[in-house]
C-alpha positions in Angstrom: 0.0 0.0 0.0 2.8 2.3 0.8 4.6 1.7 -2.3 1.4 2.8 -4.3 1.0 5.9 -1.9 4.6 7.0 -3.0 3.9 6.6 -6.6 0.5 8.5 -6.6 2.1 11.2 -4.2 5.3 11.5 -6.5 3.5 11.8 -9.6 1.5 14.5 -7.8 4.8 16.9 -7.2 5.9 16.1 -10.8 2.8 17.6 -12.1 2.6 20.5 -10.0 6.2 21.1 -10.9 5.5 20.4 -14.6 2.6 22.9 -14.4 4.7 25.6 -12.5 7.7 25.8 -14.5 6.9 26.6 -18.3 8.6 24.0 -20.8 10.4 24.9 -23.7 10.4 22.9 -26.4 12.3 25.0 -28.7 16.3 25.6 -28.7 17.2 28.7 -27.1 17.8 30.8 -30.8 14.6 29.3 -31.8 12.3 30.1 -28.8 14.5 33.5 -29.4 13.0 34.3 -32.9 10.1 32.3 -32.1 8.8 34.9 -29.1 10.1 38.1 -31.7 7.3 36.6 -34.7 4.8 36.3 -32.0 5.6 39.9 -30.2 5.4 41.0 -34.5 2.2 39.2 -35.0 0.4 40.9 -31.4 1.4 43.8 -33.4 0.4 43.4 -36.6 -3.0 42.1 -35.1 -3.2 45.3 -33.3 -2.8 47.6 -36.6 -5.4 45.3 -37.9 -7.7 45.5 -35.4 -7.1 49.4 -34.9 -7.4 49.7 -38.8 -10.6 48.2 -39.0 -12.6 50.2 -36.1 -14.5 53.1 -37.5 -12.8 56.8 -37.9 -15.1 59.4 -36.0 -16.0 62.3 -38.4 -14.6 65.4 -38.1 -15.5 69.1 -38.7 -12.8 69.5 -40.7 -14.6 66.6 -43.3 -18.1 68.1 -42.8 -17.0 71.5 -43.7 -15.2 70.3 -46.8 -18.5 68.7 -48.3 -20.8 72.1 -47.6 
């Protein structure tokens, strides 16, 4: 019984470990350029999103058409 106890309890740390610490599964100069596309992309999504929110009208434009 104990020997099961240690397991269970053991694989219990190992996943709250696992969980804790973040894995990479990349080499360090590919998790490097990996995290600079991704930090490009959020940024590019961000024009995007920004881009495709309507302008606000201004008195300058109204002014224009009279």
């Amino acid at each position: 019984m104990s020997n099961y106890s240690t397991s269970a309890s053991n694989r219990n740390s190992q996943a709250v470990l696992d969980s804790a610490l973040p894995k990479s599964y990349y080499q360090d100069d590919q998790q490097t350029k990996f995290m600079h596309l991704q930090a490009e992309i959020d940024s590019l999504l961000q024009q995007l999103q920004s881009l495709k929110q309507p302008k606000p009208v201004s008195a300058d434009v109204d002014a224009e058409n009279n």
